[in-house]
VEXTIZA-738222 format. One record per atom (N, C-alpha, C): x, y, z; residue in one letter. Coordinates in steps of 0.2 Angstrom, whole numbers, plus 5000, padded with zeros to 4 digits. Layout:
BEGIN
XYZA...
This chain:
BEGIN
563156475529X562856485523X562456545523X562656605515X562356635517X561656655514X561156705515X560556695513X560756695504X561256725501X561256725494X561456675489X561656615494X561856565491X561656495490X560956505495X560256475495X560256435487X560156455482X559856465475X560356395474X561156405475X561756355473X561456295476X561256285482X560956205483X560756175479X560456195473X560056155467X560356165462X560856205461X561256205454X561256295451X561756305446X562056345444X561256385439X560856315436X560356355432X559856375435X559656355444X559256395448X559656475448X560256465451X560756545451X560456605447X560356555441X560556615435X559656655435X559156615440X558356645440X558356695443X558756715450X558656735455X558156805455X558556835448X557956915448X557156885446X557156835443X556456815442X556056805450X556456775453X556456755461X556156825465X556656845465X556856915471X556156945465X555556955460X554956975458X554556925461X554556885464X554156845464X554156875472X554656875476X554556875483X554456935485X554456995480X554157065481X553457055482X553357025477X552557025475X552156995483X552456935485X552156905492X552456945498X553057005498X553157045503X553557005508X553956955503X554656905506X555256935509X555456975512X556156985514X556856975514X556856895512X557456855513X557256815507X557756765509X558056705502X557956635504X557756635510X557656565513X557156535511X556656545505X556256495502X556356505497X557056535494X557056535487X557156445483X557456425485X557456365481X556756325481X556256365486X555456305487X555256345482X555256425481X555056445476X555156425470X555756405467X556056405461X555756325459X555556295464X555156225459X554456235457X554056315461X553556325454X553756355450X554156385451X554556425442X554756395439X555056335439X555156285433X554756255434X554056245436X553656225436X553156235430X552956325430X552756355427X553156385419X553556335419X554256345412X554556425412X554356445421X554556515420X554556585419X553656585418X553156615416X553156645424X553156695425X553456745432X552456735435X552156785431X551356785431X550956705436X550856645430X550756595431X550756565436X551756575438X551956555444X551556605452X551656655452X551256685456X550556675458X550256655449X549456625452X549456555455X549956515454X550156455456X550356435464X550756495466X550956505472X550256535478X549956555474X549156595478X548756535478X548856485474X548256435474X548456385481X549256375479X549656325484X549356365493X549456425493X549456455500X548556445501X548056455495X547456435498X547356375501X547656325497X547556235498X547756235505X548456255508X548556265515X548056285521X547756345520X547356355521X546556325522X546356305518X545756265516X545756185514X546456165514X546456085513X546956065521X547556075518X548156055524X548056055530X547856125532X547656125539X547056125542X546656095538X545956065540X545955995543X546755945541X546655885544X546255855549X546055815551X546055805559X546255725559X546855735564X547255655564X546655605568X546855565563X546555495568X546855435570X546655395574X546855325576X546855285568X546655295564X546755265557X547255285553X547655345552X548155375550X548855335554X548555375560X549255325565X549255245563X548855225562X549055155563X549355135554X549155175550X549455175542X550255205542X550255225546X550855265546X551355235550X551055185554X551655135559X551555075555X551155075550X551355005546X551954985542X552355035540X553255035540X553155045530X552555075528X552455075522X552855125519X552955175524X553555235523X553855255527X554555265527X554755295533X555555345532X555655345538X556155425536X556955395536X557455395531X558055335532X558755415536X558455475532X558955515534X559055575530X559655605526X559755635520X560255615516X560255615508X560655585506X561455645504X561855615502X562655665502X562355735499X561755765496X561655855494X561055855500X561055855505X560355865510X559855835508X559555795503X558855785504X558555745510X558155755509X557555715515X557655635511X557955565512X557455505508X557055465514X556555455509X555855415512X555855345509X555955315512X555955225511X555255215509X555155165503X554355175503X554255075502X553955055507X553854985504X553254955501X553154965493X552654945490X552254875493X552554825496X552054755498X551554765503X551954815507X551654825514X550754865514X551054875508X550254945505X549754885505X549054885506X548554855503X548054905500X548054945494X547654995495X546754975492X546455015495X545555035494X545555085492X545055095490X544855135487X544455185493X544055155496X543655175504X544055225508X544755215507X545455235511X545755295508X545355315502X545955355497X545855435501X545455455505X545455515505X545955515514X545955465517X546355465521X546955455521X547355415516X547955405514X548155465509X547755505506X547955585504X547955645509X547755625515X547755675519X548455655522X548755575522X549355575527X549955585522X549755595514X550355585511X550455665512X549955705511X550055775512X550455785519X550455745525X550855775531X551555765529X551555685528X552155655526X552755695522X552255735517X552655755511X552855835514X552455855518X552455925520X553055905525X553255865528X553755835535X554455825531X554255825526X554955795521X555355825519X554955895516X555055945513X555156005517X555255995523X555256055528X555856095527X556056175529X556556195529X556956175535X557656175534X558056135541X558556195539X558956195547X559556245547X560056235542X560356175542X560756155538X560656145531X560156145527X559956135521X559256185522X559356195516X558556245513X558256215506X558556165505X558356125496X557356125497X557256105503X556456085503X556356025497X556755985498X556755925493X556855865495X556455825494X556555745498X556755705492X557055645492X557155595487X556455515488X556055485485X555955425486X556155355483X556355335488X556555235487X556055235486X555855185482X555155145483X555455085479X555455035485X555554945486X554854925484X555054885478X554454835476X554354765477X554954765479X555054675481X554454625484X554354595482X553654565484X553054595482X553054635479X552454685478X552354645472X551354645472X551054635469X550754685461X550554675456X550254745454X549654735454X549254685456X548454675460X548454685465X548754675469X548554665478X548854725481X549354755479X549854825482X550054875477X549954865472X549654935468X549054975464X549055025469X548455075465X548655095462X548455085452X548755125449X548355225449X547855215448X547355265449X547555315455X547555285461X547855335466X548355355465X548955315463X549555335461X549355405455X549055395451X548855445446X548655515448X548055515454X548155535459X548455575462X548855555466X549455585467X550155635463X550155605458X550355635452X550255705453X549655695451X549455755449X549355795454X549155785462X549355805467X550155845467X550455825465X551255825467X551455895463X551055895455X551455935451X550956015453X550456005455X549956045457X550056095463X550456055470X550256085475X551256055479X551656025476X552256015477X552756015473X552656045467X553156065461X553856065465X554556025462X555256005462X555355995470X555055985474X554955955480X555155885481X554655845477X555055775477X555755765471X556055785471X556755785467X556855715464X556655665466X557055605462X556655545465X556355495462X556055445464X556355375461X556755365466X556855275460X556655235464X556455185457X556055125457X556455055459X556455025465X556954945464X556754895464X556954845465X556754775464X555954765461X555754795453X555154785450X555254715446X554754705448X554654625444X554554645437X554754595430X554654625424X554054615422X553554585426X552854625422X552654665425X552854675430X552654755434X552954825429X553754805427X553954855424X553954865416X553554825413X553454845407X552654885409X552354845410X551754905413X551654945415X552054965419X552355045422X552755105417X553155075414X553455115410X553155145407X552555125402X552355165399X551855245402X551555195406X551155225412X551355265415X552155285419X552455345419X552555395415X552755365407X552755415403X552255465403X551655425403X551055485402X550855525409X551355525413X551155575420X551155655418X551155685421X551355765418X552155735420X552455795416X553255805416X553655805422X553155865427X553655855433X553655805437X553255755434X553455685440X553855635435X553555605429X554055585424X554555595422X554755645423X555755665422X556055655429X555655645433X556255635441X555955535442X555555495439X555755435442X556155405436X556555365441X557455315438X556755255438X556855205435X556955115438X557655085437X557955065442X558255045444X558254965443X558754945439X558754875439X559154835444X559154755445X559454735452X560454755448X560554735441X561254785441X561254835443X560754865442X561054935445X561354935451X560954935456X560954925462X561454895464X561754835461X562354805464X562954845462X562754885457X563454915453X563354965458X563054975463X563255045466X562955115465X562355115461X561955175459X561655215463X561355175469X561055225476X561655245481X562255185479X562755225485X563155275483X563255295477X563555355475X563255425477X562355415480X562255465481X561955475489X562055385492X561755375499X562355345501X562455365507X562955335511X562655235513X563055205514X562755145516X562755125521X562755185525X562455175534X561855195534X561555225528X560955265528X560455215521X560855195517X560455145511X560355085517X559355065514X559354995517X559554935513X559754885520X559954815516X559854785510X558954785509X558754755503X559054785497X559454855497X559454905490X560354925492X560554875496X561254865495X561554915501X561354935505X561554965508X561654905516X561754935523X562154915529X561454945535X561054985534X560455015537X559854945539X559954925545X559354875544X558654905549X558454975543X558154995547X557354975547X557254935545X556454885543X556254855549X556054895554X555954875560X555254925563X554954915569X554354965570X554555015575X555155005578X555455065582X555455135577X555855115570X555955165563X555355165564X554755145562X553955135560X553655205565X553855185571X553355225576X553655285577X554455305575X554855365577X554455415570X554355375564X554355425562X553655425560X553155415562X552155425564X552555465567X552855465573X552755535580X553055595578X553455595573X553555635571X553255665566X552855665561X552655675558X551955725559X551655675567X551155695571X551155755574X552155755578X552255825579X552255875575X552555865570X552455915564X551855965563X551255905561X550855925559X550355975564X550355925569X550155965574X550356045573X550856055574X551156135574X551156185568X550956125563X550856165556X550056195556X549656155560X548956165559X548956235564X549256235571X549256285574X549456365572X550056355567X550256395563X549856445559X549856395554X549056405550X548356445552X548056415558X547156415557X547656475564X548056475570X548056535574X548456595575X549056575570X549456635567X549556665560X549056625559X549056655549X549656655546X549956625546X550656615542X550556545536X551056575531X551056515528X551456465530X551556385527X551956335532X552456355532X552756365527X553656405527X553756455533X553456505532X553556545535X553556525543X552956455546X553156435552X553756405552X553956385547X554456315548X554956355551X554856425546X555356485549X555556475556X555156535559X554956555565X555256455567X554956435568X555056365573X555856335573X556256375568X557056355568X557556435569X556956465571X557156515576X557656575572X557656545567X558056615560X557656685558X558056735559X557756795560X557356805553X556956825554X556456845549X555956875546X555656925545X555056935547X554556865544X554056855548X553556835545X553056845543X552756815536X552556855531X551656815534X551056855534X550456825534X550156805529X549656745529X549556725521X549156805518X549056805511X549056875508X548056875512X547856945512X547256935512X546756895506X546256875509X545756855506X545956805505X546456755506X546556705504X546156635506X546056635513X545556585514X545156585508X544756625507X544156635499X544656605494X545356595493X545356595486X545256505484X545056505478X545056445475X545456375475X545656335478X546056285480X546156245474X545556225470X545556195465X545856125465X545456085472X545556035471X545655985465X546155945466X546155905460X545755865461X545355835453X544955795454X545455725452X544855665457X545255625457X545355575451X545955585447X546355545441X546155475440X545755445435X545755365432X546155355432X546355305434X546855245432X547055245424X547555235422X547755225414X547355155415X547655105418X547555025419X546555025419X546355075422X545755075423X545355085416X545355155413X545455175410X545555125403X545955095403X546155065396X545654985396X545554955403X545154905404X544354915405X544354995404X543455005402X543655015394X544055045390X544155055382X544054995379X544454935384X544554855379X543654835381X543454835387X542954785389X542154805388X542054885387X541454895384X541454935381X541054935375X540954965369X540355015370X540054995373X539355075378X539155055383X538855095385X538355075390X537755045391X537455045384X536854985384X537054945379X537654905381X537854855379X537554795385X537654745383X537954695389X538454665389X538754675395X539554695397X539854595391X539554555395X539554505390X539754485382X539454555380X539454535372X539854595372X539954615375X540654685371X541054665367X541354685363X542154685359X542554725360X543154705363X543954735364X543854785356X543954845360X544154925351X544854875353X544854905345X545454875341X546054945341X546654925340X547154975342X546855035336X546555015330X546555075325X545955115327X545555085333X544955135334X545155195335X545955185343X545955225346X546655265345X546855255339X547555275335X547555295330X547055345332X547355395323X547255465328X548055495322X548255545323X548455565329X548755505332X549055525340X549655595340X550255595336X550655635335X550455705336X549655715335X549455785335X549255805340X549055775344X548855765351X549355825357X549255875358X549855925363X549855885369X550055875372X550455855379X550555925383X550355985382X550556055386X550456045393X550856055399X550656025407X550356115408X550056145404X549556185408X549156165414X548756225420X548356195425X547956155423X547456185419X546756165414X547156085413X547556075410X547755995407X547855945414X547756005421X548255955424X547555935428X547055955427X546255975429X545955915426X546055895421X545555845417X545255795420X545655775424X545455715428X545455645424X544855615423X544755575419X544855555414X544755615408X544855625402X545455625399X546155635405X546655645405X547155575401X546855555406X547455485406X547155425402X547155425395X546955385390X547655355389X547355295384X547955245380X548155295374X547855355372X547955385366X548455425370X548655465377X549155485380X549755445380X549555385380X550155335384X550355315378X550055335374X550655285368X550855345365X550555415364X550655465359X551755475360X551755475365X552655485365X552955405360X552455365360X553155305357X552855315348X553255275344X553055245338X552555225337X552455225333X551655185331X551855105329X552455095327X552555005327X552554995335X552755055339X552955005345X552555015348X552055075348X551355085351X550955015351X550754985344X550254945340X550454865345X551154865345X551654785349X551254825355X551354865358X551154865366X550454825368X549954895363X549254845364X549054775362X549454765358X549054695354X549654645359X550154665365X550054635370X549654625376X549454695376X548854705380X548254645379X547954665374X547754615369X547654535371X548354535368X548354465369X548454435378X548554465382X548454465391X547954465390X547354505388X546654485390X546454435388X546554415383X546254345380X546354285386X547054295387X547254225390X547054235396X546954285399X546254285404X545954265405X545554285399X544554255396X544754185397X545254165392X545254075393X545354045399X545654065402X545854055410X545254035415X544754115414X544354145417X543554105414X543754055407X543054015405X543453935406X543853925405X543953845410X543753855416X543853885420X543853885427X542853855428X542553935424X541853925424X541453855422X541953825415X541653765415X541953695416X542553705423X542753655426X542153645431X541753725434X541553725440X540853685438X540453705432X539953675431X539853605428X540253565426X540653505426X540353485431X540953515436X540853475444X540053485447X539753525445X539153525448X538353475445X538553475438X538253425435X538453355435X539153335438X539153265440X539053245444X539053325451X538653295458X537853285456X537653355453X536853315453X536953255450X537153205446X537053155442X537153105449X537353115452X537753055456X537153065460X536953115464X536353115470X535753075465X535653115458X534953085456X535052985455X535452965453X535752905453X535652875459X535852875464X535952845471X535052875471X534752905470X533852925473X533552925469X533252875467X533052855460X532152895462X531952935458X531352945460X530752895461X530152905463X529452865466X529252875460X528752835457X528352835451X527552855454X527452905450X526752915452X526352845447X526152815453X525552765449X524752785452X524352755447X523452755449X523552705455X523252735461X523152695466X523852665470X524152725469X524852735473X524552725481X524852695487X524752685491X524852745496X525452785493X525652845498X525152905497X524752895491X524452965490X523652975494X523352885496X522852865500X523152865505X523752885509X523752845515X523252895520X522952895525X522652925530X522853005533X522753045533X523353115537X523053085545X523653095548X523553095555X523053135558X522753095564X522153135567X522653175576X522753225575X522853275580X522853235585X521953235588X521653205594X521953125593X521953095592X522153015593X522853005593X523052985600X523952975599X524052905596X523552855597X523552785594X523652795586X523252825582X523052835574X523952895573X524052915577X524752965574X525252905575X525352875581X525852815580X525852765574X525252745574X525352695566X525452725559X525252775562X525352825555X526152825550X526352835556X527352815552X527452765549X527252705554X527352625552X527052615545X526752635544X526152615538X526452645533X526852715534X527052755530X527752705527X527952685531X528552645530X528552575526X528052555529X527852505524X527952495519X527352555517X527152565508X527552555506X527852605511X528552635503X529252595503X529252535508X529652485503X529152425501X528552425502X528252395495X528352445487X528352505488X528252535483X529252535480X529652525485X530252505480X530352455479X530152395480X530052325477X529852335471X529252345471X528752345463X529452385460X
């Protein structure tokens, strides 16, 4: 392969960038062409814009420096990482990297999220390596839903998260994500929810339905000694040996990448360089770059999040109790005006970003309006679910009191009640403490007699 035909791995309309490219690599004091394809997924990331891209490629090399290789592996990453949540199957028939990802196996917290962004960063950085024989720098993701939950094994908000990590700090890297075995409530509520991601992650995921997969739509592009069994393939790679080869390896990786980094000053490319032994000069990160701005992302609401604070409270000094669900017109006017631009600033918002008023703005407003007043109506049958349950529970609780008070019928205080004169026992006399019970015992079944 030679260095000028790099570009061809990902197609004829990277080719035709190249001079845009060969500026960009001037500008970093690039030499060669071996990261031209990693380059070109921020220039189409940046729609292009030669400038933007350059400040986008300065932000990415600070993040390395000031995020990446700050990790410090722990005994809690290793053990997420041999849990078989993700793991490496091989490459598919154009060299990508694919990562098997088993949604059930996730349990996610919230508590977890900044150590599970630190392994995704390893993972993704391991995936995406330069290799001799391919230079795409591009991984593909399976992601098996089979059994998965969208309570118990999806975070939609990290996922959102991530998103926006990907488009930020990993532009055309991840190449192509398909969804399989989604259950259909899982997948009408994702649908939408994808829609409103930025562009570069919503134009590369497929859902793949169980016809697909039998018609052969993953084996056209995976071989099926490398597709796992569940998704129609011959690979029965779901086992902990696969689990634990690829934690090690990924540990090796990063290892060498932080050493790269914090004691040669190279960006990761450029080590991935050097460590596959291809002549090159290597290039140091630009000065001052430690100093520059990373701009981490802040971390993204949940739409689900997000739409379940919009339905459930109307302010803050409300009480949460008496709220009213906004009605679709509160939060539906003039969606169509609304820009959608994947500028950085848009990709920065954080919070404010991922509303119902993004998620519907791409559909009709008839089928906007069906969506929520399904929404809608899910909540209700909730409430009702979640108020029988309440006043099954207090039922039960007022027919056990009734039944104790029934079977113990209370004493009646009467004038000249015997138990309210009986004597208090005297400390010093064991004789007057001994009778003292008897007597007590007496009274009070005379006193149930009467």
């Amino acid at each position: 392969m030679t260095e000028r035909s790099v570009l061809l791995d990902i197609g004829e309309e990277a080719q035709h960038r190249e001079a845009d490219i060969d500026v960009i690599r001037r500008k970093f004091s690039i030499p060669h062409h071996y990261f031209d394809c990693w380059i070109y997924g921020f220039l189409k990331n940046k729609k292009f814009n030669i400038n933007e891209t350059i400040a986008k490629l300065e932000r990415r090399f600070a993040m390395e420096v000031n995020e990446l290789a700050t990790y410090e592996i722990t005994d809690e990453m290793r053990i997420s990482l041999r849990r078989g949540i993700v793991q490496e199957l091989g490459f598919d028939k154009i060299g990508r990297t694919i990562l098997y990802i088993c949604a059930r196996r996730d349990v996610p917290s919230k508590h977890l999220w900044d150590m599970r962004l630190k392994s995704f960063d390893m993972f993704v950085s391991y995936a995406t390596r330069l290799r001799k024989e391919c230079k795409r720098c591009q991984l593909v993701l399976l992601v098996d839903q089979k059994g998965a939950s969208l309570f118990k094994n999806i975070d939609l908000r990290f996922q959102a998260h991530v998103a926006l990590r990907i488009s930020k700090f990993y532009p055309g890297m991840i190449d192509k994500i398909y969804v399989c075995n989604m259950s259909g409530m899982l997948a009408t509520c994702m649908k939408p929810i994808i829609m409103a991601l930025p562009a570069v992650v919503s134009s590369i995921v497929e859902v793949l339905t169980d016809a697909d997969i039998k018609h052969g739509s993953l084996r056209k592009i995976i071989d099926e000694d490398i597709l796992p069994v569940d998704l129609g393939g011959r690979n029965e790679c779901d086992n902990q040996e696969h689990w634990d080869a690829f934690c090690d390896n990924v540990m090796r990786y990063y290892t060498g990448l932080k050493r790269g980094v914090n004691e040669h000053h190279l960006t990761v490319k450029e080590w991935e360089l050097r460590e596959l032994g291809i002549s090159g000069k290597a290039t140091p990160l630009p000065r001052g770059a430690a100093s520059l701005p990373s701009h981490p992302a802040q971390r993204a609401t949940s739409v689900v999040s997000t739409a379940a604070s919009s339905f459930f409270e109307r302010a803050s000094n409300v009480t949460p109790s008496l709220c009213l669900p906004r009605t679709c017109s509160e939060t539906f006017t003039d969606l169509n005006s609304i820009g959608l631009e994947e500028e950085e600033e848009g990709e920065e918002e954080g919070d404010e970003a991922l509303t119902w008023r993004r998620i519907m703005c791409p559909f009709d407003s008839s089928v906007a309006l069906s969506f929520l007043e399904e929404l809608l109506h899910w909540r209700n049958e909730v409430e009702s679910a979640e108020l029988y349950e309440r006043l099954h529970i207090t039922n039960l609780a007022r027919a056990r009191l009734a039944d104790i008070v029934n079977r113990n019928p209370p004493i009646r205080s009467e004038e000249g009640n015997p138990r309210e004169s009986a004597p208090m026992p005297d400390k010093g006399n064991r004789v007057h403490v001994e009778e003292v019970p008897k007597q007590r015992k007496r009274l009070a079944c005379c006193c149930h007699v009467t």
